[in-house]
N, C-alpha and C positions, 0 to 999 in steps of 0.2 A: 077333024075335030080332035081326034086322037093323035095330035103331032108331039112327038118325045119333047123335041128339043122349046115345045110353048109349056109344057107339063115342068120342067125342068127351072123354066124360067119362075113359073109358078108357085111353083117349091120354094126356092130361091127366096123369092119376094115375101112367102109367106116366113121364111126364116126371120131374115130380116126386120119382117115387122114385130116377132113376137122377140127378136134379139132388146126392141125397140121399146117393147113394152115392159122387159125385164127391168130394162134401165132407169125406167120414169118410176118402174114401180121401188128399185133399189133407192131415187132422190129421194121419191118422196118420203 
């Protein structure tokens, strides 16, 4: 459960999403 490199992926994905929502947030 505790695998680094799924934690990492995790991370990652959550960057990602919140890079995502910076974006939509700067369109609108």
């Amino acid at each position: 459960m505790n695998n680094p490199v799924c934690l990492d992926d995790w991370l990652i994905g959550f960057k990602s999403l919140c890079c995502t929502l910076a974006v939509i947030a700067l369109i609108i």
